[in-house]
C-alpha positions as CSV (number, residue, x, y, z in Angstrom):
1,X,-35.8,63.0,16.7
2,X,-35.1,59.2,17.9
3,X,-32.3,58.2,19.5
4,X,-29.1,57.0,16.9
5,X,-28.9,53.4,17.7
6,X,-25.1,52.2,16.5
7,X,-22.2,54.0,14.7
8,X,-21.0,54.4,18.4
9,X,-17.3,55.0,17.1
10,X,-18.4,57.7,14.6
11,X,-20.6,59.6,16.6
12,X,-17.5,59.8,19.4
13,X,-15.0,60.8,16.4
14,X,-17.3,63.8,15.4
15,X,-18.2,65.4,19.1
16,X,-14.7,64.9,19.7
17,X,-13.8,67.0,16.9
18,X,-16.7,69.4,17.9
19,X,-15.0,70.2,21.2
20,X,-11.2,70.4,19.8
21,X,-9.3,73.3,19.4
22,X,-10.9,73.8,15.6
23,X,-13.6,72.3,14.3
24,X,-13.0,71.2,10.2
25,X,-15.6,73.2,8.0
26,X,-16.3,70.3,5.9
27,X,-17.4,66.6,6.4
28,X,-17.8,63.9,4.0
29,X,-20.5,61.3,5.9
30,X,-19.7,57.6,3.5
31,X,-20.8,54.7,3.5
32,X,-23.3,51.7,2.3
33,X,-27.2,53.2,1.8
34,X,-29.4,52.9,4.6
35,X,-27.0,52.7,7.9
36,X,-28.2,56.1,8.8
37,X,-26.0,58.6,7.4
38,X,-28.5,61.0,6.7
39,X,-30.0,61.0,9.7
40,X,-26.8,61.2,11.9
41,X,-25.9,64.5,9.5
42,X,-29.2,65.7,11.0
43,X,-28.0,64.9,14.6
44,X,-24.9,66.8,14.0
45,X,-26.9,69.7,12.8
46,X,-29.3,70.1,16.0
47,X,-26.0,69.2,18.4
48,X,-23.9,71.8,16.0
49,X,-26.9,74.5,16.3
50,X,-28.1,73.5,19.8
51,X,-24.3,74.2,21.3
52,X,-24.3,77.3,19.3
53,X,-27.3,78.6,20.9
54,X,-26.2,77.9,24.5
55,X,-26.8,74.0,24.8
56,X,-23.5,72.8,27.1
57,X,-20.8,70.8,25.5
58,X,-20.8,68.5,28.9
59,X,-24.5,67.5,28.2
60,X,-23.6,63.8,27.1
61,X,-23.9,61.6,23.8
62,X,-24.9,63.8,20.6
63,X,-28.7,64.2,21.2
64,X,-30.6,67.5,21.4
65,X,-33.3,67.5,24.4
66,X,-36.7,67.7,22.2
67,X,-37.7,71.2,23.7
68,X,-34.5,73.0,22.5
69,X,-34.9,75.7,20.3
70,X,-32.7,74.3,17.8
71,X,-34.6,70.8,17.8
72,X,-38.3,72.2,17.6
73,X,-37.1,75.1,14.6
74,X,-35.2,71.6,12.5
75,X,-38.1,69.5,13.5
76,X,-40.3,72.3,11.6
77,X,-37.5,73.0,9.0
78,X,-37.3,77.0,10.1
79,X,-34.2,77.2,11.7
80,X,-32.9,80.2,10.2
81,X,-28.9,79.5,10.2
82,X,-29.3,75.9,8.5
83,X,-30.0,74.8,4.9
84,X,-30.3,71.2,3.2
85,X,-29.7,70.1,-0.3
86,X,-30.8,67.3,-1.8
87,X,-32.9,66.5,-5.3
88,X,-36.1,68.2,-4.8
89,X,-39.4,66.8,-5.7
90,X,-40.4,67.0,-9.4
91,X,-43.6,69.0,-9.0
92,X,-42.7,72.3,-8.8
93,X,-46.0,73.8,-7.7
94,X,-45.6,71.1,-4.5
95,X,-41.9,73.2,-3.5
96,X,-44.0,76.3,-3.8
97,X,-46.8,75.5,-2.0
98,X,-45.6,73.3,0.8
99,X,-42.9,73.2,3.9
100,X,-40.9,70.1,3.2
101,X,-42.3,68.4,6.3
102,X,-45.4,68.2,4.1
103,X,-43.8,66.8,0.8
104,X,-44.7,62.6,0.4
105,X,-42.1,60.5,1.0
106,X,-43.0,58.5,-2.4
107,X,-43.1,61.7,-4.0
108,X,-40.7,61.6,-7.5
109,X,-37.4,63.7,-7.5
110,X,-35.3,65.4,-9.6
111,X,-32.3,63.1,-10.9
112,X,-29.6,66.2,-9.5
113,X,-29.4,69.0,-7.1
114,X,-29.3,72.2,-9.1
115,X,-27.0,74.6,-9.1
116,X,-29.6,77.2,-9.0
117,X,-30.1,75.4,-5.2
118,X,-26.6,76.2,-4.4
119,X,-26.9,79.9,-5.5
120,X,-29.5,80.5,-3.5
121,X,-27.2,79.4,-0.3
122,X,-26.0,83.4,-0.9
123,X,-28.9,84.9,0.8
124,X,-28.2,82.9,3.9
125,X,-24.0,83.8,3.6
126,X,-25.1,87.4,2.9
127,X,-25.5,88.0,6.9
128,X,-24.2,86.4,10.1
129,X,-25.8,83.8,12.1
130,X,-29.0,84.9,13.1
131,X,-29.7,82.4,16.2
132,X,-26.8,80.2,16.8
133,X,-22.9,81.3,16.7
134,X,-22.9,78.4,13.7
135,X,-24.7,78.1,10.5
136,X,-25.2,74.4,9.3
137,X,-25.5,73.2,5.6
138,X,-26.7,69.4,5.2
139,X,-26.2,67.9,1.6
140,X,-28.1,64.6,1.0
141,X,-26.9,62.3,-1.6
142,X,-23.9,64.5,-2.5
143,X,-23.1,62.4,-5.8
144,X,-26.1,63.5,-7.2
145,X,-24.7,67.2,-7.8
146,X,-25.2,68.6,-11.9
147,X,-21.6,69.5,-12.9
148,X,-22.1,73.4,-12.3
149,X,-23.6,72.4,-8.8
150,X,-20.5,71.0,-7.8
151,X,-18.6,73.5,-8.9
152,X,-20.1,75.9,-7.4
153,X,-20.2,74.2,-4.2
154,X,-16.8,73.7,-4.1
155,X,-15.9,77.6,-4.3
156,X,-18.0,78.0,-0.8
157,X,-15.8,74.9,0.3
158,X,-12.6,76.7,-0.8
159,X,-13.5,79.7,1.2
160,X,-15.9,78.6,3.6
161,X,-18.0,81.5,5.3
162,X,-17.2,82.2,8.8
163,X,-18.8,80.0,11.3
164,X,-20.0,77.6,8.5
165,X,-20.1,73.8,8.6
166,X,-21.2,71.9,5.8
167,X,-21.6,68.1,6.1
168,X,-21.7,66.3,2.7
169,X,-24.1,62.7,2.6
170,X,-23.0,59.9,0.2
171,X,-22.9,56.6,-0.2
172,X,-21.6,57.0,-3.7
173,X,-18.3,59.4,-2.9
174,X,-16.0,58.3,-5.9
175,X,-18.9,60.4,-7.9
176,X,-17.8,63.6,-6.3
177,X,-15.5,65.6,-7.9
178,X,-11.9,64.9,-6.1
179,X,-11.3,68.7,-5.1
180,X,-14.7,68.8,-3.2
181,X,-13.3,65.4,-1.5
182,X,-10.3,66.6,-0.6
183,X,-11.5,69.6,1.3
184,X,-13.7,67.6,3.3
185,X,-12.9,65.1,6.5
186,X,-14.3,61.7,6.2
187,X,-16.7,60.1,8.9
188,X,-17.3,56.5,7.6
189,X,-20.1,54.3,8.8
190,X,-20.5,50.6,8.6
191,X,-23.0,48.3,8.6
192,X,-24.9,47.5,12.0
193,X,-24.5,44.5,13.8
194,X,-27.6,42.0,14.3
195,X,-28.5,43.2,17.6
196,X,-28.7,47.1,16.4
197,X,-30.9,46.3,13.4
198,X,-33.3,44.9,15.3
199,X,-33.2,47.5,18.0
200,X,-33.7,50.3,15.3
201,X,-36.4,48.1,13.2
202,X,-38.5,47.5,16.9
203,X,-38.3,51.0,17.2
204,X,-40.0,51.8,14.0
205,X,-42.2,49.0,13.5
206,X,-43.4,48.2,17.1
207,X,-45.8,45.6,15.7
208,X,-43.6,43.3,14.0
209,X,-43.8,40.2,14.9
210,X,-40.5,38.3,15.6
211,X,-40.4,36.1,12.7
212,X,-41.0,39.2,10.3
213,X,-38.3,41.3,12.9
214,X,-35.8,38.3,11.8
215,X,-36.5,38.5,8.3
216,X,-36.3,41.9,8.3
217,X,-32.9,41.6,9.6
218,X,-31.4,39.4,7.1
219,X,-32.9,41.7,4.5
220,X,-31.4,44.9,5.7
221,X,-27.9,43.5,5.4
222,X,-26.8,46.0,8.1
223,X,-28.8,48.9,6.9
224,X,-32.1,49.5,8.4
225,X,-33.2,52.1,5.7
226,X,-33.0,48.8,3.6
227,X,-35.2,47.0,6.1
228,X,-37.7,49.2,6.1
229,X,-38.4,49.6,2.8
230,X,-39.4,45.7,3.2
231,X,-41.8,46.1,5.8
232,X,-45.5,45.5,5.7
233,X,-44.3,43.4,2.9
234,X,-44.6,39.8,4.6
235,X,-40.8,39.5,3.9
236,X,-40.8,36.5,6.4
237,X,-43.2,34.2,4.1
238,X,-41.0,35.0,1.0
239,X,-37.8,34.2,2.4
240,X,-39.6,30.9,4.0
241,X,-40.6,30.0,0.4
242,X,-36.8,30.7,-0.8
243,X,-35.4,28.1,1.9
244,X,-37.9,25.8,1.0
245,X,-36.8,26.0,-3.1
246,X,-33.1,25.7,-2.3
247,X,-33.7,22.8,0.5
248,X,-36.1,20.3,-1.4
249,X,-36.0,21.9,-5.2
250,X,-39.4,22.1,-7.1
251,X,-39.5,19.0,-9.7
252,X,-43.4,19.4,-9.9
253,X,-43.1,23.2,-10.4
254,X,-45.8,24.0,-8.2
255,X,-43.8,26.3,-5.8
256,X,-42.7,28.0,-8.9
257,X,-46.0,28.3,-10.3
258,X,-47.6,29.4,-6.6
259,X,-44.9,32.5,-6.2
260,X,-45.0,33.2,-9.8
261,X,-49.1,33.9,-9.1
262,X,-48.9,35.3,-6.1
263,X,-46.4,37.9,-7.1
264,X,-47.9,39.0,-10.7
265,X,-50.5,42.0,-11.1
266,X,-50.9,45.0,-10.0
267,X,-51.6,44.8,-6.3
268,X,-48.4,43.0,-5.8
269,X,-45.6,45.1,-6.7
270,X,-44.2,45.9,-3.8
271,X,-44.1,42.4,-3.0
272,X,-42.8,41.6,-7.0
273,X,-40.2,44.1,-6.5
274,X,-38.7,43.0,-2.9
275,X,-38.4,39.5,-4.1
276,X,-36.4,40.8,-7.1
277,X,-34.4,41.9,-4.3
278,X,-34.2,39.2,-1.9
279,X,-33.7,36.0,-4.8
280,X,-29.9,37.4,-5.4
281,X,-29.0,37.9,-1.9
282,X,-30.4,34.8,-0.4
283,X,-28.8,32.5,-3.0
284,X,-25.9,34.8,-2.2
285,X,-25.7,33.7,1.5
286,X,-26.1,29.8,0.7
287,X,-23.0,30.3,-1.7
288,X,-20.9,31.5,1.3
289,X,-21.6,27.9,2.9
290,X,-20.3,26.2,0.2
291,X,-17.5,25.3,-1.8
292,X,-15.7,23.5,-4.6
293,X,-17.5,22.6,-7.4
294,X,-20.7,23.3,-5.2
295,X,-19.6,27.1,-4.8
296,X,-19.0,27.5,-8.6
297,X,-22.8,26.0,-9.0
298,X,-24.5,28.4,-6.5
299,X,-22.6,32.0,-7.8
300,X,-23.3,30.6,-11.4
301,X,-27.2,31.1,-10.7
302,X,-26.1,33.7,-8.3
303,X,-25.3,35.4,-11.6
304,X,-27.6,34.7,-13.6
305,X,-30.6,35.5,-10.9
306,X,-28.7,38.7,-10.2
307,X,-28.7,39.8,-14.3
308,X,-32.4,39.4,-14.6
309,X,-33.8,40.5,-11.3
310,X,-31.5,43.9,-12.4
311,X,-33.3,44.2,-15.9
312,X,-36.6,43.5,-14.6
313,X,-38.5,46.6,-14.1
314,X,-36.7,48.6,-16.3
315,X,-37.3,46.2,-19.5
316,X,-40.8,45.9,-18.4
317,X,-40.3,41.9,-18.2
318,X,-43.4,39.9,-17.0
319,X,-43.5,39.1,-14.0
320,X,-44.7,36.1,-13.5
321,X,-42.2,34.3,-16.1
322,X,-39.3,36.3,-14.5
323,X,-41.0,34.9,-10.6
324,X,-40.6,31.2,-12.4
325,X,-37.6,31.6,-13.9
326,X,-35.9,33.2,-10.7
327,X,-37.6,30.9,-8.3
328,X,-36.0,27.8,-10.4
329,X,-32.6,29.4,-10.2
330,X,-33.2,28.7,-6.5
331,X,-34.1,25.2,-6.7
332,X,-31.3,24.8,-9.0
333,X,-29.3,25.2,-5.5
334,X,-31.2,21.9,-4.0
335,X,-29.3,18.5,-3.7
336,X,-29.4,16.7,-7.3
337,X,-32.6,14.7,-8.4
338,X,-34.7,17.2,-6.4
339,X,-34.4,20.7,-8.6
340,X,-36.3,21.6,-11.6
341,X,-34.7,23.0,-14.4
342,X,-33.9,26.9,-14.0
C-alpha cells in the first residue's frame, strides 16, 4: 500500500489511541468523499493486524512494511481475522467466481449492504483470532446499510466480540441509525491542502503534465478520489474554455457551439459528464470574488447551472443543448455587452 499523504492530525489521534490503556471497539471514519477515508480504514487495519501479529508499537507513523504478513494476506484479501463490508457487485456469479482483488473497479453494485453480509460475520466470531491477537472489520460506505443490516450490526456493536475492532467509513453519517453512532468514536478528515493533492495526484498519475496536475487540483476540491475520477479526461482544456466564457462572454456563440460538439455522442461521456461537474463549481469560485449586485448575478446562474447539470443524466437530456445552455450560463458571468444570452 502507498504511503497516506495528509490527515496528519487524524492518523496521530488513532495510533495514539492504539497504544492507550484501551483501545475503543468502534470507529466512525467521516468526512467529505474522496479525502481518503477508506483507504486510511485500510491502514488502520494492516497497522491493527500487523501489531497484533508481533509488528512493534515503536516502529513509527502508521504504515505496515510491504513484506509483513499482515500486509501481503490484506494485499491478497486472505487475512483470516479481518472482514470488509461494503455493496457488492451486482453480478452474482462475479462474487462466486472471483477474489475481490479481481472484481472491475467500474463494475455496478448493489444500492445496500445486506444483512445476509453481516450474518455471515458469525463464522468469523465463532472462534478466536486465528493469526493476530485482533480481528478487524472494515465497513465501506456505512450509510448504505438496508434497515435489518444495521440492526444487526448494531447488536455486534453493543457487545462487541473480544479482541474486535470495527471501523465504520462514511461520508454520509447522519444516515446511520443514531444508536450505531453513538457506540462509535469519531475520526473526522478534512479536505487536503493544495500542496497534498498534488503530492497524492503525482503519485498516481506520474505522467500528468503540470497544467492538467493544476486542473486537477482545483477539481478535486480537497479530495483526490474526486481528482482522479477526472483524469485522462483533459480536465485542463475544459476549465481553460470555462475561463475564457466567463472572461470575454460568447456573443457569436461559437464557443458554445464548439463545447456543445465536442462534448455530445457517445465517445465523449466521460468528458460530457465531468463538465456537468466542473460548470457549477467553477462559476462557484468566481462568485466568491464578487459581490453586491455582482454576487447575486453569479449564484443566480450558479443556481440555475447547478439544477440542470443535476437532472442531466438522469432525465436523459441532450447533451449538446444542455453543453449550450450551461456554457451560456457561464458567459452570462462576463462584463456586460460581451455575454450571450444564457
Amino acid at each position: 500500500m502507498s504511503q497516506i499523504i495528509g490527515h496528519d492530525e487524524t492518523i496521530a489521534a488513532f495510533r495514539a489511541a492504539m497504544h492507550g490503556e484501551r483501545l475503543h471497539h468502534a470507529w466512525l471514519l467521516t468526512g467529505p468523499e474522496g479525502v481518503g477515508k477508506f483507504s486510511l480504514a485500510m491502514q488502520f487495519a494492516r497497522r491493527l493486524l500487523a501489531e497484533g501479529m508481533g509488528l512493534s508499537p515503536e516502529t513509527p507513523g502508521i504504515e505496515v512494511p510491504l513484506q509483513h504478513p499482515a500486509a501481503k494476506l490484506l494485499d491478497a484479501w486472505s487475512h483470516p481475522d479481518f472482514a470488509l463490508l461494503d455493496r457488492l457487485p451486482k453480478d452474482e456469479k462475479l462474487v462466486a467466481s472471483k477474489p475481490r482483488h479481481e472484481w472491475p473497479e467500474n463494475e455496478e453494485r448493489a444500492r445496500s449492504i445486506k444483512v445476509d453480509q453481516v450474518r455471515d460475520l458469525n463464522s468469523l466470531f465463532a472462534t478466536a483470532p486465528s493469526m493476530s491477537q485482533r480481528r478487524v472489520i472494515v465497513v465501506d460506505e456505512a450509510e448504505s446499510f438496508e434497515v435489518n443490516a444495521a440492526n444487526a450490526l448494531l447488536k455486534r456493536l453493543e457487545e462487541p466480540p473480544a479482541g474486535t475492532i470495527f471501523l465504520l467509513v462514511s461520508h454520509s453519517p447522519g444516515r446511520l441509525l443514531p444508536t450505531i453512532r453513538s457506540r462509535c468514536r469519531v475520526l473526522r478528515f478534512g479536505k487536503l491542502d493544495d500542496a497534498a493533492m498534488t503530492s497524492v495526484l503525482r503519485a498516481h498519475i506520474p505522467d500528468a503534465d503540470q497544467l492538467e496536475l493544476k486542473a486537477l487540483v482545483a477539481a478535486g476540491e480537497g479530495a483526490p478520489g474526486k481528482a482522479l475520477r477526472f483524469a485522462g479526461l483533459d480536465i485542463a482544456k475544459i476549465d481553460a474554455a470555462l475561463a475564457d466564457l466567463a472572461r470575454d462572454g460568447d456573443r457569436a456563440n461559437t464557443l458554445r457551439l464548439s463545447l456543445a460538439q465536442q462534448l455530445s455522442g457517445k465517445a465523449a461521456q466521460a468528458r460530457y459528464e465531468a463538465f456537468l461537474q466542473r460548470v457549477p463549481a467553477f462559476i462557484a469560485d468566481v462568485s466568491r470574488a464578487r459581490s453586491g449586485d455582482a454576487l447575486g448575478q453569479a449564484l443566480g446562474q450558479w443556481e440555475k447551472a447547478r439544477s440542470l447539470a443535476a437532472q442531466a443524466v438522469a432525465g436523459s437530456l441532450d447533451p449538446q443543448n444542455v453543453v449550450f445552455t450551461l456554457a451560456g450560463h457561464v458567459a452570462a458571468l462576463a462584463p456586460a455587452g460581451s455575454s450571450a444570452k444564457a
